[in-house]
VEXPAVO-24114 format. One record per residue (C-alpha): residue number from 0; residue in one letter; chain; x, y, z. Coordinates in nm, 4 decimals. Each point is the difference from the previous one (the first is absolute). Layout:
<sites>
  vexlo  zanu  titi         X         Y         Z
    NUM     A     A         X         Y         Z
...
</sites>
This chain:
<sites>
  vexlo  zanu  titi         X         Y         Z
      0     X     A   -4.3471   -0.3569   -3.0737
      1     X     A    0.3582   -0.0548    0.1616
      2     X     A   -0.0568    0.0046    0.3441
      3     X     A    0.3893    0.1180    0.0816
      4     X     A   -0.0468    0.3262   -0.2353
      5     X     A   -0.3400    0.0809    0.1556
      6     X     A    0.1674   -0.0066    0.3467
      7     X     A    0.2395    0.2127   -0.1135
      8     X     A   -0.2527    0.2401   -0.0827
      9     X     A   -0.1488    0.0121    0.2507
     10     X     A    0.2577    0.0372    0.2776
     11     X     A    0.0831    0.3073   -0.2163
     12     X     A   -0.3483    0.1250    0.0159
     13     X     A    0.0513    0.1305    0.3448
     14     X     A    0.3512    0.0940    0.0226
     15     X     A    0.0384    0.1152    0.3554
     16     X     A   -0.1223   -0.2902    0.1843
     17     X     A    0.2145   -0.2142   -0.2080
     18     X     A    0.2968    0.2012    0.0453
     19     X     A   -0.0534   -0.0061    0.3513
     20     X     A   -0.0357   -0.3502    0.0665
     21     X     A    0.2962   -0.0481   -0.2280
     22     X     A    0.2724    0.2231    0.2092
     23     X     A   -0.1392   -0.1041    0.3289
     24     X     A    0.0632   -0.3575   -0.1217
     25     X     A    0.3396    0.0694   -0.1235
     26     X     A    0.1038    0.1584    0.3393
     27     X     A   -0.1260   -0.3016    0.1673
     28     X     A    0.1876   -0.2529   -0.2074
     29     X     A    0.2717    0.1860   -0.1028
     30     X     A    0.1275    0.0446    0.3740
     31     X     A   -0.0454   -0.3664    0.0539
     32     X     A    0.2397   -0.0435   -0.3189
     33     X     A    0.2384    0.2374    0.1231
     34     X     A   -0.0135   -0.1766    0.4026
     35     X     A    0.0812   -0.3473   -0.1929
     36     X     A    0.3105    0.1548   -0.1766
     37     X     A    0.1005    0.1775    0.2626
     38     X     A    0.0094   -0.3273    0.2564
     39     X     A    0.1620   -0.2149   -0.2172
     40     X     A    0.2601    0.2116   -0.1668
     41     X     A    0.1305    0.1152    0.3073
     42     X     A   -0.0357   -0.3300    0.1785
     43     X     A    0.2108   -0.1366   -0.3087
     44     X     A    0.2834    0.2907    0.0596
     45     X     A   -0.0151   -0.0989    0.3922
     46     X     A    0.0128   -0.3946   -0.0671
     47     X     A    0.2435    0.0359   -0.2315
     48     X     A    0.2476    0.2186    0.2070
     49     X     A   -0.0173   -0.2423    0.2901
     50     X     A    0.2682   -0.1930   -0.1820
     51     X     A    0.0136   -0.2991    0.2664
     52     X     A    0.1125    0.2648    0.2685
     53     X     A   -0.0727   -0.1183    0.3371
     54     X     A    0.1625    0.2633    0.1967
     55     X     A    0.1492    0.3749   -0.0385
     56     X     A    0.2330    0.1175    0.3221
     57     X     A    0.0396    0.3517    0.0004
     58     X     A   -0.0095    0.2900    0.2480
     59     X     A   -0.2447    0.0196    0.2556
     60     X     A   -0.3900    0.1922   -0.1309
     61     X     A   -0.2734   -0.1296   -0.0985
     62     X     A   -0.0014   -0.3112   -0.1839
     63     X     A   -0.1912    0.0515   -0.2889
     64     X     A    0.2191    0.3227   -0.0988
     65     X     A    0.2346   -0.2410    0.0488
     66     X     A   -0.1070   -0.2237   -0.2742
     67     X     A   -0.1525    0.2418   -0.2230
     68     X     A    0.3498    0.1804   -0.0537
     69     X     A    0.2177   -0.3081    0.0051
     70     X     A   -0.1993   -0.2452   -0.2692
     71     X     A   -0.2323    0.2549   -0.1463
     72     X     A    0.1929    0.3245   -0.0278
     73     X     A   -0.2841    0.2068    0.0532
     74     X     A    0.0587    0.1616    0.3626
     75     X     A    0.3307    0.1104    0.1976
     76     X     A    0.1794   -0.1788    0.1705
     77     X     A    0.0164   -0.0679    0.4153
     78     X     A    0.3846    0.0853    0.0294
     79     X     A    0.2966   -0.1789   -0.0760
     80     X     A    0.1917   -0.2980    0.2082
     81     X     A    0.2970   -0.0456    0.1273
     82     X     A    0.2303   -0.2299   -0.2635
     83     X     A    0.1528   -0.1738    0.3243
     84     X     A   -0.3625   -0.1567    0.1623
     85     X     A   -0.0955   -0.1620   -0.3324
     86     X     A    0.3095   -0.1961    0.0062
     87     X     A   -0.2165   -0.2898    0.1153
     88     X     A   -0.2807    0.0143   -0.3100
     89     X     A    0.2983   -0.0235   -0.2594
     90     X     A    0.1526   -0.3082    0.1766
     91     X     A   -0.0308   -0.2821   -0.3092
     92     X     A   -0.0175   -0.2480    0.3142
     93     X     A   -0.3019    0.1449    0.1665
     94     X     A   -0.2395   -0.2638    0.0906
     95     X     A   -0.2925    0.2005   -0.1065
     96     X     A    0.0829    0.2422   -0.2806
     97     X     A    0.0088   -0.1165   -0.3806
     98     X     A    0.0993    0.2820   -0.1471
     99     X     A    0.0315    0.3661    0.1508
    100     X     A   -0.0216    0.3000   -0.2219
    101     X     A    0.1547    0.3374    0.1179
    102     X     A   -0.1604    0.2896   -0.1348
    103     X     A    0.1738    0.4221    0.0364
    104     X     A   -0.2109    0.2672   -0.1066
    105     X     A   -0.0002    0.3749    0.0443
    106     X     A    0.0440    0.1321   -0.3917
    107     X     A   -0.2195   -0.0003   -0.2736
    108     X     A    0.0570    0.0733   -0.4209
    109     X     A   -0.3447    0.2274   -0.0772
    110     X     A   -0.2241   -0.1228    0.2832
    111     X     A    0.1330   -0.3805   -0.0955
    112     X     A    0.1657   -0.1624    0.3199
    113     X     A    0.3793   -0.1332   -0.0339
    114     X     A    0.0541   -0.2638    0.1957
    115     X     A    0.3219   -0.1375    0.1586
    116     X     A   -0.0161   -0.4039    0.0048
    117     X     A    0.1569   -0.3041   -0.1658
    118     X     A   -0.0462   -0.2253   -0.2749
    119     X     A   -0.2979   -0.1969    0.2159
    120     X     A   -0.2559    0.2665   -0.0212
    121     X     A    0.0091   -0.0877   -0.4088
    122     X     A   -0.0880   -0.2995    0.1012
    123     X     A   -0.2851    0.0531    0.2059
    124     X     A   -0.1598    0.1005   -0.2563
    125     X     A    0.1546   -0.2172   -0.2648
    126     X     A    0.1072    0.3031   -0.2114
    127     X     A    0.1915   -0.0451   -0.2858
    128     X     A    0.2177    0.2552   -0.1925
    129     X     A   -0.1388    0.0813   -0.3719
    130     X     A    0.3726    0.2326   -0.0110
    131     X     A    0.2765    0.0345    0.1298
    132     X     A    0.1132   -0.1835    0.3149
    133     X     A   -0.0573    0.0179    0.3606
    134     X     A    0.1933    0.2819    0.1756
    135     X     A    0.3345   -0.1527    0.1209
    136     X     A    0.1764    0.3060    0.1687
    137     X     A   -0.0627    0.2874    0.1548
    138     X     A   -0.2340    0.2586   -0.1713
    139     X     A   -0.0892   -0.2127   -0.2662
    140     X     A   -0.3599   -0.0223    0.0022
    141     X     A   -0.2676   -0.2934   -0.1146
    142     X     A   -0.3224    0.1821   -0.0910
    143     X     A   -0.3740   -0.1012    0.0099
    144     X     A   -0.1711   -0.0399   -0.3360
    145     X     A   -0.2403    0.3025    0.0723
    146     X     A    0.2567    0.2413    0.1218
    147     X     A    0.2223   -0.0966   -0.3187
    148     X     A   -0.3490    0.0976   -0.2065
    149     X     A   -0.1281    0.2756    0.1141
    150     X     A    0.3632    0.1954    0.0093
    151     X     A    0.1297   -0.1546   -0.2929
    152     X     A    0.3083   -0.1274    0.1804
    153     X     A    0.2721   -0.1860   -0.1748
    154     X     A    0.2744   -0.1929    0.0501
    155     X     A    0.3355    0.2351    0.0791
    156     X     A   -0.2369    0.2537    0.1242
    157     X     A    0.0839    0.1948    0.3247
    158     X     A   -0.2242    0.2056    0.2392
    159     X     A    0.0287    0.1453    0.3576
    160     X     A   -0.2501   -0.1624    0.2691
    161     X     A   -0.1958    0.2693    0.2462
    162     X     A   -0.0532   -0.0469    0.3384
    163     X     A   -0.3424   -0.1528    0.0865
    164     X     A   -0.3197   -0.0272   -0.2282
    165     X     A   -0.0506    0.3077   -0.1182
    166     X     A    0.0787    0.1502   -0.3351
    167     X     A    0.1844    0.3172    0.1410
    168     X     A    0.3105    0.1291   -0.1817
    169     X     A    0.0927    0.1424    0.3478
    170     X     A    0.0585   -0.3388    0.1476
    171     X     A    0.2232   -0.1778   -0.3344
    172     X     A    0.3341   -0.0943    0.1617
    173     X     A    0.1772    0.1693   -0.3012
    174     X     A    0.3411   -0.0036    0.1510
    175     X     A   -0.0488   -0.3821    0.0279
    176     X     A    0.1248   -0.3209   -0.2285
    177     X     A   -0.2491    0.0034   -0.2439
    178     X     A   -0.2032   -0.3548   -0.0378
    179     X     A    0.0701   -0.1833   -0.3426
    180     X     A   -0.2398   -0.1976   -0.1749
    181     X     A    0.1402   -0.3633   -0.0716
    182     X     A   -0.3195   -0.1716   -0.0366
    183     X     A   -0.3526   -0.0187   -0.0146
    184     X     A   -0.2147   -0.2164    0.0954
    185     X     A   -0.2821   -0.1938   -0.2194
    186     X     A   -0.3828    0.0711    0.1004
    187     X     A   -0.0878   -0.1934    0.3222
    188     X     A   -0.3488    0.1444    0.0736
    189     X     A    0.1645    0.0443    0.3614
    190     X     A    0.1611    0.2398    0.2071
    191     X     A    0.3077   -0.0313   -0.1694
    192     X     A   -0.1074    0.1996   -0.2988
    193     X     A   -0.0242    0.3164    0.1822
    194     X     A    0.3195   -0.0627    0.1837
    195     X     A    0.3776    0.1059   -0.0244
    196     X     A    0.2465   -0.2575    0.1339
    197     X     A    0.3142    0.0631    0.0585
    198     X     A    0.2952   -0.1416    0.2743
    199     X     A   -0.0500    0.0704    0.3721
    200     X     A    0.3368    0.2150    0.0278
    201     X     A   -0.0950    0.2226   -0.2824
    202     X     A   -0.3061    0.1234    0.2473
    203     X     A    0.2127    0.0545    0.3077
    204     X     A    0.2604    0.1896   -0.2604
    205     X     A   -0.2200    0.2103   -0.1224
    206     X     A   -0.1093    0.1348    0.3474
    207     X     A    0.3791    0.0278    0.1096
    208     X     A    0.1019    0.1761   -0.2436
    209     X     A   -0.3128    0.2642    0.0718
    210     X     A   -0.0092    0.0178    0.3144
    211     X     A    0.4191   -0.0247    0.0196
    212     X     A   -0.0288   -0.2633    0.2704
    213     X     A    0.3087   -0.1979   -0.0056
    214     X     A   -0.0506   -0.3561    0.1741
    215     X     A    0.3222   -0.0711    0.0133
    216     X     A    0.0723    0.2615    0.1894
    217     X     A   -0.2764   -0.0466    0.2147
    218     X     A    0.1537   -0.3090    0.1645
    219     X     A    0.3751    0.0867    0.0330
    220     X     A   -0.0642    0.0465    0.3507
    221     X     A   -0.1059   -0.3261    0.0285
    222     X     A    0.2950   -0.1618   -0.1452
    223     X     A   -0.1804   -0.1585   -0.2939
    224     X     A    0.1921   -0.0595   -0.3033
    225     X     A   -0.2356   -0.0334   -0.3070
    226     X     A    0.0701   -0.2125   -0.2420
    227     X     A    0.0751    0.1646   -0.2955
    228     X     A   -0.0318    0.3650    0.0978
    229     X     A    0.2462    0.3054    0.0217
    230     X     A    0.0300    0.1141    0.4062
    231     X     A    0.0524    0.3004   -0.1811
    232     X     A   -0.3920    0.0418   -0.1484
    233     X     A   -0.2311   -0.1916   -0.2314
    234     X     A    0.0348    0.1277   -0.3545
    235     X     A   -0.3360   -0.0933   -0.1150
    236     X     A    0.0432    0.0949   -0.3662
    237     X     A    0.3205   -0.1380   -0.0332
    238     X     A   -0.0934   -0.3612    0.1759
    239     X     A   -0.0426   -0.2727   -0.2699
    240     X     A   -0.1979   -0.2668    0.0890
    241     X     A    0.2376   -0.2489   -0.1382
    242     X     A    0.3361    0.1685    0.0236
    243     X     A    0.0264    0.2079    0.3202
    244     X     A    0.3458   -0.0116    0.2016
    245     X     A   -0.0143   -0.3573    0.1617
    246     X     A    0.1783    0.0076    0.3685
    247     X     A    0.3098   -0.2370    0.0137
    248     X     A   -0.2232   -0.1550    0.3193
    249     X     A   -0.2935   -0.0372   -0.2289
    250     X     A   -0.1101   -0.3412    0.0562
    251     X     A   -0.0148   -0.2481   -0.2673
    252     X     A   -0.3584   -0.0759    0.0219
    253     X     A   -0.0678    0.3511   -0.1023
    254     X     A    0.2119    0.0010   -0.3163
    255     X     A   -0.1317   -0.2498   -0.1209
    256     X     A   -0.3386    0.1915    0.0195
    257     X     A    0.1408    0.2870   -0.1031
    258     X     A    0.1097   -0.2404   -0.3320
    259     X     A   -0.3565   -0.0880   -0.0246
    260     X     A   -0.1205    0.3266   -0.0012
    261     X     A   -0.1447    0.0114    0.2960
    262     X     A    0.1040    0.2017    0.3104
    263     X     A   -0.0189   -0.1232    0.3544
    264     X     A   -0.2291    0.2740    0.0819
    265     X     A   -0.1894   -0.1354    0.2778
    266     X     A    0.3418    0.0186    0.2009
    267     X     A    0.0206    0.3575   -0.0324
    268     X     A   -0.0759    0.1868    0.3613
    269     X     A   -0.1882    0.3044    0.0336
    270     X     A   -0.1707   -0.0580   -0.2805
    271     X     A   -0.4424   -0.0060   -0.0051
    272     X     A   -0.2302   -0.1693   -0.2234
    273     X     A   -0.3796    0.0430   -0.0259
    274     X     A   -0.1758   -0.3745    0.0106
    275     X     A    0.0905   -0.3264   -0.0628
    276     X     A   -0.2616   -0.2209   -0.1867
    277     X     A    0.0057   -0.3561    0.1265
    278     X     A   -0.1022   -0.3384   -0.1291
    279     X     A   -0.0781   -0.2322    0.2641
    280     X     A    0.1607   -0.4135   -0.0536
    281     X     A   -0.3764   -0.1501    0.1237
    282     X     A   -0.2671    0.0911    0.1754
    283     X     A    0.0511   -0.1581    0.3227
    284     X     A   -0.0672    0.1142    0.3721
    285     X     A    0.3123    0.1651    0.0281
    286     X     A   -0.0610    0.1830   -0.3379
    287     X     A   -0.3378    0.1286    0.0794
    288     X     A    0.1287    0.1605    0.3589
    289     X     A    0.3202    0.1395   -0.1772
    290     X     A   -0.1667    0.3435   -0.0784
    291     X     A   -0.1242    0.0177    0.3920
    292     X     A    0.3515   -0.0875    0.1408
    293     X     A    0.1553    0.2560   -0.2167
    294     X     A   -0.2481    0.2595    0.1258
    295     X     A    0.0542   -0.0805    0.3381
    296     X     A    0.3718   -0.0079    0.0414
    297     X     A    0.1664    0.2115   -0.2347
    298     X     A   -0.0037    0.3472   -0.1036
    299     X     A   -0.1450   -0.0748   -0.3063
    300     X     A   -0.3692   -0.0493   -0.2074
    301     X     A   -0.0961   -0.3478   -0.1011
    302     X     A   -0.3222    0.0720   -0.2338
    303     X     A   -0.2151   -0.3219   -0.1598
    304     X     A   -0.1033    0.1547   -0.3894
    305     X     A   -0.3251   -0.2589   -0.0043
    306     X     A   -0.1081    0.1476    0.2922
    307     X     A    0.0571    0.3394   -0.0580
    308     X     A   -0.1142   -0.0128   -0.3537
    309     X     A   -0.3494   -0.1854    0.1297
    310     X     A   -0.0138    0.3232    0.2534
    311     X     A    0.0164    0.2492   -0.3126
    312     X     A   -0.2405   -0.2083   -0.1454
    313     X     A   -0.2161    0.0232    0.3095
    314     X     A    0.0488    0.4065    0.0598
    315     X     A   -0.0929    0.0731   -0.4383
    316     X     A   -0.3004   -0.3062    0.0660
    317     X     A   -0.2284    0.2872    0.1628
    318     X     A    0.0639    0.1969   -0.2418
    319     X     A   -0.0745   -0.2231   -0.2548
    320     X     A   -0.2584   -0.1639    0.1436
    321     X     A   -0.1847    0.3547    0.0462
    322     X     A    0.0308    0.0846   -0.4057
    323     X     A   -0.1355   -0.3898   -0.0644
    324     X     A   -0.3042    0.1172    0.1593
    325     X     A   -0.0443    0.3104   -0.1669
    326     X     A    0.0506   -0.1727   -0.3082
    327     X     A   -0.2459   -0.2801    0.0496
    328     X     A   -0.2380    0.2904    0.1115
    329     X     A    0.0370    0.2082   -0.2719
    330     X     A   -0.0774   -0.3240   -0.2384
    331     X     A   -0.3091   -0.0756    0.2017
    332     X     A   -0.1271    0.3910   -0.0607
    333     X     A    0.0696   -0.0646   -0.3459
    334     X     A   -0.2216   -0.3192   -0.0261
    335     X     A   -0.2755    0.1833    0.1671
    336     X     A    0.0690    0.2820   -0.2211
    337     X     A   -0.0177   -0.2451   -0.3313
    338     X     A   -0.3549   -0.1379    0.1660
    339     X     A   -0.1522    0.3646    0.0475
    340     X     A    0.1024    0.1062   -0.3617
    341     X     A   -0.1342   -0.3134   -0.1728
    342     X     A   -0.2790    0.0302    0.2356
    343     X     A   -0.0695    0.3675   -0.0327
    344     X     A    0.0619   -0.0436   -0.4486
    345     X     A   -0.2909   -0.2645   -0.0029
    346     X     A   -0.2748    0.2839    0.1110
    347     X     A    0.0683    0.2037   -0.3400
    348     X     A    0.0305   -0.3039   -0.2135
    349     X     A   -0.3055   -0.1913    0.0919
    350     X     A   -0.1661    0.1219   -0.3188
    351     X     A    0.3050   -0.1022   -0.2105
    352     X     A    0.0550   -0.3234    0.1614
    353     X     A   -0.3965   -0.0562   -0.0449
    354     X     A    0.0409    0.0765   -0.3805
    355     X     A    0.2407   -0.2195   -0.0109
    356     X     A   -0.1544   -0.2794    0.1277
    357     X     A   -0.2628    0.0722   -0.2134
    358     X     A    0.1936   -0.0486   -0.3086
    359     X     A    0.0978   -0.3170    0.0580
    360     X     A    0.2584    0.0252    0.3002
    361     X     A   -0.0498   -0.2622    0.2304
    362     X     A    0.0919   -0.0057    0.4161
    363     X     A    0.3237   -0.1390   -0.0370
    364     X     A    0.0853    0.2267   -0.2508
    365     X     A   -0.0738    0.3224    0.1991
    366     X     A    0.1622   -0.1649    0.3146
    367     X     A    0.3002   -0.0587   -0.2003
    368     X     A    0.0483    0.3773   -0.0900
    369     X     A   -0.0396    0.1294    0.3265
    370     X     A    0.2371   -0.2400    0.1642
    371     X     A    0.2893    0.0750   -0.2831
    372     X     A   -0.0759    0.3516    0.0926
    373     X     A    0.1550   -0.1206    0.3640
    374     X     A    0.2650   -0.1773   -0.1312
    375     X     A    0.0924    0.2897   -0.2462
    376     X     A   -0.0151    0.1902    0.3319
    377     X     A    0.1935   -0.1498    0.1954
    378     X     A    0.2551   -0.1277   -0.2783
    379     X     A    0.0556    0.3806   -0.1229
    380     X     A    0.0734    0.0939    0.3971
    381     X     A    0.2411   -0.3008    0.0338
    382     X     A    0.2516    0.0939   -0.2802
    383     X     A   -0.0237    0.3440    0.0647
    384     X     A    0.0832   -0.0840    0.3996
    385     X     A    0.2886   -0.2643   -0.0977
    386     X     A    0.1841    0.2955   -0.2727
    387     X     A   -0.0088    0.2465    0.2970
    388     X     A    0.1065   -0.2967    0.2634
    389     X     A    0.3270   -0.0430   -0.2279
    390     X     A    0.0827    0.3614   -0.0912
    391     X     A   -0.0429    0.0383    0.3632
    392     X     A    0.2284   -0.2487    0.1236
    393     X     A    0.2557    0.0864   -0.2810
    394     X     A   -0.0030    0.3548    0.1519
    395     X     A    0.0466   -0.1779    0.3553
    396     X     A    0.2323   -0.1728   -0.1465
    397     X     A    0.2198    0.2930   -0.1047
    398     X     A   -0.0567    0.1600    0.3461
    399     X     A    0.1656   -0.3573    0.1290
    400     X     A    0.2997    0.0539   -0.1739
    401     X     A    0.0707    0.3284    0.0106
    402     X     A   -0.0270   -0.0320    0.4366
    403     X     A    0.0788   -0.3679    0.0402
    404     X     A    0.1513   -0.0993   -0.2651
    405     X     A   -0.2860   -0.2917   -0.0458
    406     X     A   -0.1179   -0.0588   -0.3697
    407     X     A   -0.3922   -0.0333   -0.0312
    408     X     A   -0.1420   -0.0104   -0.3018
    409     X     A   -0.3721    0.0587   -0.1237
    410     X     A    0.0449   -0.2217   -0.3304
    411     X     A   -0.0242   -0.3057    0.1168
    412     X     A   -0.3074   -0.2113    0.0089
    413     X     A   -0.0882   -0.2705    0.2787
    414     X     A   -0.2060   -0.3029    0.0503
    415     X     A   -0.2121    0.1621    0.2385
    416     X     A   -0.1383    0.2530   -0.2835
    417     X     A   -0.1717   -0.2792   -0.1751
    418     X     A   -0.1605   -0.1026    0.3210
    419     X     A   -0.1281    0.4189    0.0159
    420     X     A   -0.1298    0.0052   -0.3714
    421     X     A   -0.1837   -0.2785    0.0766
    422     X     A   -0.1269    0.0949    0.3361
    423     X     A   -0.0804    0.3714   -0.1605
    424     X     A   -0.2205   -0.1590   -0.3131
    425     X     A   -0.2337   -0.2027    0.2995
    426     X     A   -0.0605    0.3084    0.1816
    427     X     A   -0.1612    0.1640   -0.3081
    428     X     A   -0.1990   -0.2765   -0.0917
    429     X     A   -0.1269   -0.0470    0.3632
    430     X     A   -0.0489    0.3897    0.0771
    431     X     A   -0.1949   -0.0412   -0.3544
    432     X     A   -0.1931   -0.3135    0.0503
    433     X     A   -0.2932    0.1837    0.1742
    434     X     A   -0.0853    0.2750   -0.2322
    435     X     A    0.0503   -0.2658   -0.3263
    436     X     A   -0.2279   -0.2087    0.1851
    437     X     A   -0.2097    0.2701    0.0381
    438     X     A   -0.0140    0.1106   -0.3643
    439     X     A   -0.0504   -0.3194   -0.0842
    440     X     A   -0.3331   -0.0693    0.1715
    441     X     A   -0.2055    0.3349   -0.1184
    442     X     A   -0.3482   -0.0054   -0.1158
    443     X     A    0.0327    0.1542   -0.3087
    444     X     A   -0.3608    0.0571   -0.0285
    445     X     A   -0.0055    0.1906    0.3058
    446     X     A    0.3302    0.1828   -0.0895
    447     X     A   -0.1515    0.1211   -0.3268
    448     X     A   -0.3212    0.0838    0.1135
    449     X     A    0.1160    0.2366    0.2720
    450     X     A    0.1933    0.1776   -0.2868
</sites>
């Protein structure tokens, strides 16, 4: 007799209690799958994103908006800056600051965020361009592997940006420059592939020409003379980022930029941006208090993204923590539930298990069948739980990217499955140690007399 194929049977047998302890012990495991998945995929997206930031300045909120809208690009933002008080973070001499990233949002392509910056956010993130080039004037655009996917965008291609997050055809800035699509970026696993990058004058040009604000304008009363612009008005379609009318009193510094390709834009008054992402030279006392003195005397927000990310951590922890229960719950009910069927199946196969000892089965034998029964059990309940785990995170995952633009995915396997399977077999074969035990030790003379 094969002692697997006799289990088999006899699980069958009695099809309800089976089934029963079978879903209950899916629910149980497959939530603990699905808690695993969910804690270290999104802890990977979170780590990841940091980037080495170790400061974002923006407007004054709450911090952790702060962050999430600035490096994670899931929330909106706290206001915009003044371009004239972040002189100081761009200074290549500051004794502090590495590198300082500035950051412009406002408009988005289809929910996907474009982003005013420079050349350094790339490198954040250590993105490189699969084709095309980084954008170079203004307009040109640099787009994020996913967004390039998922709209099929090409190189040469040209779209109007809308003004915030949402998809509305109401809020496209049709009357705009359209953005043009100069490169895209290779698959980071980062931010950056759900991003659109494009120069920091392209945002504020966008906005003037909707809103027909003219800075110039703005600041004749002052007496400023802008480099490079018309008293007369900005012409925001016609401006070239490379070959706008240079002033005779344009200084030579700023040609030679404008050469490069790169416009003196952080000179330009009246202007806003949203954040500036910094990297910090050391760690040192004067470091660490940097984010307090900024907070203290200046108009602006000084937000730390390690401690702000460990606080989301904290605030979804409860939640968490409260579904790790249920699911360790729900797997203890199940192990009771294995017991009481095994347990309950012996009482109408006493005669059975007596015949079969009386043909020649021995104790091990009929301890053997019952405890595969557990295993069987409790293996049958395990894949069924880890399948729905995965389709359930996929669909979570789907949810993610639709609303945050995150990318969770339910095919993916990790280490800490094996360590389930495993667990999942020993809880059969301990909730079915009892009643094997029990079968095991019958009289089978007193079994077959009472029948």
């Amino acid at each position: 007799m094969n002692p697997l194929k006799l289990s088999w049977k006899s699980i069958w047998h009695r099809p309800l209690p089976a089934i029963l302890s079978i879903l209950l012990f899916a629910l149980g495991t497959g939530l603990v799958v699905l808690l695993f998945h969910l804690n270290a995929q999104l802890q990977e997206q979170f780590e990841r994103n940091l980037a080495e930031i170790d400061l974002v300045v923006g407007a004054k909120g709450s911090p952790l908006q702060l962050i999430l809208a600035s490096m994670y690009q899931v929330d909106a933002p706290t206001g915009n800056i003044p371009l004239d008080k972040t002189k100081a973070f761009f200074n290549p001499k500051h004794p502090l600051i590495k590198n300082a990233v500035p950051i412009s949002q406002g408009d988005s392509y289809k929910t996907h965020r474009i982003i005013g910056t420079d050349h350094s956010y790339v490198d954040l993130y250590n993105g490189q361009i699969e084709e095309g080039k980084l954008w170079e004037n203004d307009f040109e655009v640099s787009l994020g592997a996913a967004v390039a996917k998922k709209f099929n965008l090409k190189i040469g291609d040209q779209f109007n940006s809308s003004h915030g997050l949402v998809d509305d055809d109401n809020l496209i800035h049709e009357d705009a420059h359209p953005f043009e699509v100069v490169g895209i970026f290779a698959k980071s696993g980062a931010v950056l592939d759900q991003v659109i990058l494009c120069s920091t004058p392209s945002v504020w040009k966008v906005h003037g020409h909707e809103e027909g604000h003219d800075h110039e304008s703005e600041h004749d009363h002052e007496g400023h003379d802008h480099e490079g612009h018309d008293h007369e008005g900005h012409d925001h379609e016609g401006h070239d980022h490379e070959g706008h009318d240079h002033s005779e009193e344009e200084s030579k510094e700023t040609q030679v930029a404008e050469a490069a390709g790169e416009t003196d834009w952080k000179k330009t008054p009246g202007q806003e941006i949203t954040a500036i992402l910094i990297q910090l030279k050391n760690k040192s006392y004067q470091a660490l208090n940097f984010a307090r003195n900024i907070n203290e005397n200046t108009e602006l927000l000084a937000a730390t993204p390690a401690i702000e990310i460990n606080r989301l951590y904290g605030m979804m922890g409860s939640g968490e923590d409260i579904l790790e229960v249920l699911a360790y719950v729900i797997v203890f009910v199940s192990i009771l539930s294995i017991f009481f069927s095994l347990l309950q199946s012996l009482q109408s196969r006493k005669t059975e298990l007596a015949l079969m000892r009386s043909m020649g089965g021995s104790k091990g034998f009929i301890f053997s069948v019952i405890l595969l029964e557990g295993a069987i059990l409790a293996l049958l309940g395990l894949l069924i739980g880890m399948l729905l785990a995965h389709i359930g995170i996929q669909l979570i995952g789907n949810y993610f990217e639709s609303s945050y633009r995150y990318q969770i995915t339910g095919w993916r396997w990790l280490r800490q499955e094996y360590f389930v399977i495993l667990l999942g077999i020993t809880i059969g074969l301990i909730a079915a140690c009892w009643p094997a035990w029990k079968a095991s030790t019958t009289d089978i003379g007193e079994v077959l007399i009472e029948n």
